[in-house]
C-alpha positions as CSV (number, residue, x, y, z in Angstrom):
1,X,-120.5,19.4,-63.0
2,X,-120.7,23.2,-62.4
3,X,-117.7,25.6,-63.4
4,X,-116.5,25.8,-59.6
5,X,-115.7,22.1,-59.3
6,X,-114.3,21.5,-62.9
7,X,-112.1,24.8,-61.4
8,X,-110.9,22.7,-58.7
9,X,-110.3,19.8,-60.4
10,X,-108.2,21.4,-62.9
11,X,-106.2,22.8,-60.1
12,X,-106.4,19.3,-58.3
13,X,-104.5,17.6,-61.4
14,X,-102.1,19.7,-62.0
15,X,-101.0,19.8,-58.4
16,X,-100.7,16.0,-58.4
17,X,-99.1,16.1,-62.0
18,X,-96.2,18.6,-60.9
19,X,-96.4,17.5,-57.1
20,X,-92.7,17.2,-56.7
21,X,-91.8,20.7,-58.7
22,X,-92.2,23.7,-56.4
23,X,-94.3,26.7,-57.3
24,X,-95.9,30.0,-56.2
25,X,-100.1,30.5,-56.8
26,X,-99.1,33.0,-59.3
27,X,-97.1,30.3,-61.7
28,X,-100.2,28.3,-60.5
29,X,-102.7,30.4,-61.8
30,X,-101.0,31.7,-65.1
31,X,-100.4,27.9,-65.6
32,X,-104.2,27.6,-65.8
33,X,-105.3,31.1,-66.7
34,X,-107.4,32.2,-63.7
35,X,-107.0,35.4,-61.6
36,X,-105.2,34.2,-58.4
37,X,-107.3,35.3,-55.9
38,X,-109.9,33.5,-57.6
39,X,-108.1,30.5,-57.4
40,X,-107.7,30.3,-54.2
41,X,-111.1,31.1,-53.1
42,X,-113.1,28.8,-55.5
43,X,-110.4,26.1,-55.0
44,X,-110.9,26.4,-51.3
45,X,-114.5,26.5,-51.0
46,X,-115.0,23.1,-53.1
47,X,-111.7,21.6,-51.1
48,X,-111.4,22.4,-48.1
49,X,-107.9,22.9,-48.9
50,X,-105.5,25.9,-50.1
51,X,-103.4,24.7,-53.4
52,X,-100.5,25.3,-50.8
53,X,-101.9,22.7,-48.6
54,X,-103.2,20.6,-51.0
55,X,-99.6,20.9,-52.3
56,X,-98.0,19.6,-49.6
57,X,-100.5,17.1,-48.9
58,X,-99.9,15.4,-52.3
59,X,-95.9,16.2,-51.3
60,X,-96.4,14.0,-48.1
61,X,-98.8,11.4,-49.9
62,X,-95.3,10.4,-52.2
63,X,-93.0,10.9,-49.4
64,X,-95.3,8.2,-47.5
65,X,-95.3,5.8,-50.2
66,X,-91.0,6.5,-50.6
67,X,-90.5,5.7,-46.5
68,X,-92.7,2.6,-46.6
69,X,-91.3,1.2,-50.1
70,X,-87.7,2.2,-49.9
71,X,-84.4,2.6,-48.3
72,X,-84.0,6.4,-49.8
73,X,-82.9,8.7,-46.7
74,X,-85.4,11.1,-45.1
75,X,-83.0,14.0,-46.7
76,X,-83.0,12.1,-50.3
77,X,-87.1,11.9,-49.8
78,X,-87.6,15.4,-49.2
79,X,-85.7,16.5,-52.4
80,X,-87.4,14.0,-54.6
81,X,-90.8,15.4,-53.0
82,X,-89.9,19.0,-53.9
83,X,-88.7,20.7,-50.5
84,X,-85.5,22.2,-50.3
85,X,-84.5,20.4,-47.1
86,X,-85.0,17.8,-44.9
87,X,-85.6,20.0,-41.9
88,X,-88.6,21.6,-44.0
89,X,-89.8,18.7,-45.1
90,X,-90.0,17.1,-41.2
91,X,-91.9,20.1,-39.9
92,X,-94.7,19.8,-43.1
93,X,-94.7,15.7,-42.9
94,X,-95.3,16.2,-39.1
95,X,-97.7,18.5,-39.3
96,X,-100.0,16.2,-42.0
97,X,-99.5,12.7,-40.8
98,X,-98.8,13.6,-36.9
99,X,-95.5,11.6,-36.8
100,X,-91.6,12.8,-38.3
101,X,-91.0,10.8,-41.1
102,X,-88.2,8.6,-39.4
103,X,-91.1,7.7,-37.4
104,X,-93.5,6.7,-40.0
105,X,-91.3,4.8,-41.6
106,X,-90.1,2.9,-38.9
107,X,-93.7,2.1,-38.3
108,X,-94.9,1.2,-41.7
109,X,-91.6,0.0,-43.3
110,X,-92.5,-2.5,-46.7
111,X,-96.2,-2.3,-45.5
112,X,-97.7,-0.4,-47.9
């Protein structure tokens, strides 16, 4: 494995590890040691995917599995998945899966 991916995979587990927590690249990269800017274009170019969207992606993975498995409100989900409100949480879950959350649950209730 070459220094680039072993980068990226670093990154990647520590996303999914404090997936719900919110934090800025720079608490990212101090968390790991990198330069930033690095960061971001190594994790990129092996990705495919900002930390920021690879962030929200793991952010909207849980809140997927929370719909489908539970009763929790939409406004309960989107604390527990690290976004400061339900309104923020809707436009980023929208804009990953293609439906609102109400919808996706209501289309994948207990199915998962």
């Amino acid at each position: 494995m070459n220094a680039r991916q072993e980068l990226a995979d670093e990154v990647e587990r520590h996303i999914r590890e404090n997936c719900s927590k919110q934090f800025s690249l720079n608490e990212l990269a101090e968390s790991i040691h990198i330069n930033k800017y690095h960061l971001l274009r190594t994790f990129k170019a092996v990705t495919g995917y900002t930390p920021l969207q690879y962030h929200n992606k793991c952010r909207c993975d849980k809140a997927e599995k929370l719909l489908a498995e539970t009763d929790f409100s939409v406004s309960y989900i989107a604390l527990e998945t690290g976004f400061n409100s339900a309104s923020h949480f809707s436009r980023v879950f929208s804009g990953i899966k293609g439906k609102t959350p109400t919808q996706f649950r209501a289309e994948n209730q207990n199915i998962i």
